[in-house]
N, C-alpha and C positions, 0 to 999 in steps of 0.2 A: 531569423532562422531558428525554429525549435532545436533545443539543447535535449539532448536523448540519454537515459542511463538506462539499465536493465536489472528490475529486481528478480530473480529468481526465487519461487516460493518453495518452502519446504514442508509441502505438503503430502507428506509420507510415512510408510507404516512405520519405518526404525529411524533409527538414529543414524543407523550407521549407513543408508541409505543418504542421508543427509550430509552428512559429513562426506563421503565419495566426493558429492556435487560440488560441495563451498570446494575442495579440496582442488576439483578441477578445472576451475571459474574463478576463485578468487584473487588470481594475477590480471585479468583482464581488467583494465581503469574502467572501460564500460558499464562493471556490476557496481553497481553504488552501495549495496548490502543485501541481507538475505533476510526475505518475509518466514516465521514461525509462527504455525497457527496452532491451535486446540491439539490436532493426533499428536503432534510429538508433547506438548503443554503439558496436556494430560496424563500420556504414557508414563513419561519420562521423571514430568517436573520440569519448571519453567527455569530454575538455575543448572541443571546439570544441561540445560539446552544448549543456554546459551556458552557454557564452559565449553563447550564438546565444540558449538561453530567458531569460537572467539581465540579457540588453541589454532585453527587453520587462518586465522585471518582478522584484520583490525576494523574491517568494514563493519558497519551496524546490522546489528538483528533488529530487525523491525517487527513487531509483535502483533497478527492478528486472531483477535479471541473470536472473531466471525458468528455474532458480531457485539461487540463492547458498545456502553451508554447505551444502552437499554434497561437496565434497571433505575432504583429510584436515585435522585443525586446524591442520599449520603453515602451510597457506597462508591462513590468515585474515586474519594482520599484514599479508600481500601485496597482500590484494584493499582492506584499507581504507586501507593509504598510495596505491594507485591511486585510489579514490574522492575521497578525503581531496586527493591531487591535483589533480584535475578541478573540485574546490569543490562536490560532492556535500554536502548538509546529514542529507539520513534513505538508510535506505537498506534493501530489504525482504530478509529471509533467512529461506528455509525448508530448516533443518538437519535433513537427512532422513539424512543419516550419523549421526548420533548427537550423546548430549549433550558429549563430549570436541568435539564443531565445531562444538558450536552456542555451547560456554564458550568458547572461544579466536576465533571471527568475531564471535562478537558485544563481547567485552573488547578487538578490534582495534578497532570503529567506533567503542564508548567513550571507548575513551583517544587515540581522534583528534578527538574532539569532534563525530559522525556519530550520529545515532539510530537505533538498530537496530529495527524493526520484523519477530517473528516471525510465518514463518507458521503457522498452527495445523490448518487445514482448505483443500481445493482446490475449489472449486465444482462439476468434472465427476466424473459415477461411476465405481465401482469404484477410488475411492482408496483406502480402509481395506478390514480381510480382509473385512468383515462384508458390503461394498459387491462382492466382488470383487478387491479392490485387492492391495497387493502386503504395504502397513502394516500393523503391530499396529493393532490398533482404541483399545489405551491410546496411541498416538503420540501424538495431542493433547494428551491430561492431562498424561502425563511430559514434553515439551517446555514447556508453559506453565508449571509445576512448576518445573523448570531455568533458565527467562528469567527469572520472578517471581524466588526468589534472587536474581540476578544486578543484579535492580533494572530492569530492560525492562517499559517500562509500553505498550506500542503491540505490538498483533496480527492478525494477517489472518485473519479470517472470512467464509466466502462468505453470501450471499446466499441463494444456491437451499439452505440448510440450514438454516433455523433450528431445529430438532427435535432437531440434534446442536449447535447451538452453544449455546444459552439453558443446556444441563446443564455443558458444559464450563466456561463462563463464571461463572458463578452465585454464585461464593465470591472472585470478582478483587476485591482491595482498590481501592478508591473512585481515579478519578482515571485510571482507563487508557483508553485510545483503541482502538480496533476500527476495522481498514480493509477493507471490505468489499466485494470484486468482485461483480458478478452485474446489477447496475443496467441496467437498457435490455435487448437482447434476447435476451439468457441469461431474466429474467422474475422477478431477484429483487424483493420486497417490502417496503421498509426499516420498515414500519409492526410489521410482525412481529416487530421488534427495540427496543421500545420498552424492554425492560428493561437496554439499554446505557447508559451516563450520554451517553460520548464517541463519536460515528458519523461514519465518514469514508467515504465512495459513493466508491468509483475507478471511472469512465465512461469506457470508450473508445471503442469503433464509435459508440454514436448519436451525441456530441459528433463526430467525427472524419467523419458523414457529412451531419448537421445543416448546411443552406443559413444558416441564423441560428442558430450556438451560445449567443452570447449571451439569446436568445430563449428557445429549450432550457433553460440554464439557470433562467432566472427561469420557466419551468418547475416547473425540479424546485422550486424555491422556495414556491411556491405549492402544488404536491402536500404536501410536509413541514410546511407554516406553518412557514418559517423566516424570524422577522423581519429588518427591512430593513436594523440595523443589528447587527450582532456583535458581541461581545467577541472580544479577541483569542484566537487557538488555541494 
């Protein structure tokens, strides 16, 4: 049986839009932490981010620069004593420069004690050639390939694919996590991923537009039959 959590992303214009949400969501065991990308990063600064969500709650800010490891590998040590500064705990990177950046960003978050979570697949089309896109269509394989070594147990797959995820996926040794964009009005499925062990939903717009989030949530709760009490994540 897939194990379910729900990341809400806080992918919005303030701060204090953000903080509302963790404020209203972060009692429910369901929310495993809260994704932070570039708008508030930028705005704000990446430590008063996480100061401002981490006063509402002990759950992880999980960090996406949308998207990190794409530059050359030495600035990888760079970006994760920044993270690693700010008190960042995970942090998502889709190494689309190759695998010399996806070894040296992802061995930065490591040995800062940060959880590097790859991304594998993008939700919208024509990302691979086959789609239009710009990637090899093996991009996927050969990234998850180079994490797995590496010992990276957390990956990003979308939603709106599962036709290209369930093959890529299929042979991951027991125990890895899958974080999964596409929930709410993109139109993903999470049922169609029944053969993940570990499923983490990152939700941003309906949460972020939702009059009662917390409501929303116990929601999706109800859609997944996700009992009322967890085990820890």
């Amino acid at each position: 049986m897939t194990v379910h959590r729900l990341v809400p992303s806080l992918d919005c214009d303030t701060l204090d839009q953000a903080v509302r949400l963790v404020e209203a969501t972060h009692a429910d065991d369901f929310v495993h932490g809260y994704k932070a990308g570039f708008s508030l990063g930028l705005r704000y600064g990446l430590p008063a981010v996480v100061r401002a969500v981490s006063a509402h709650t002990d759950k992880p800010v999980v960090y996406d620069h949308q998207k990190a490891g794409t530059d050359i590998p030495d600035t990888g040590p760079l970006f994760a004593d920044t993270l690693a500064e700010a008190g960042v705990t995970e942090a998502i990177l889709f190494p689309q420069a190759g695998p010399a950046t996806l070894r040296a960003w992802a061995r930065g978050l490591i040995d800062r004690g940060i959880r590097p979570i790859v991304g594998l697949l993008m939700t919208h089309p024509a990302y691979l050639a086959r789609e239009g896109g710009f990637l090899l269509d093996d991009t996927p394989t050969r990234t998850l390939a180079v994490a797995l070594e590496m010992g990276v147990t957390d990956f990003v797959v979308p939603l709106t694919k599962p036709e290209a995820v369930e093959p890529l996926v299929r042979d991951v040794p027991p125990g890895c996590t899958f974080w999964s964009p596409g929930y709410g009005p993109q139109g993903g499925d999470p049922t169609r991923f029944s053969f993940l062990e570990r499923h983490h939903l990152i939700v941003g717009r309906a949460l972020l537009r939702a009059l009662d989030p917390a409501a929303l949530i116990r929601s999706f709760r109800r859609t997944l039959d996700v009992p009322r009490t967890l085990e820890s994540s």
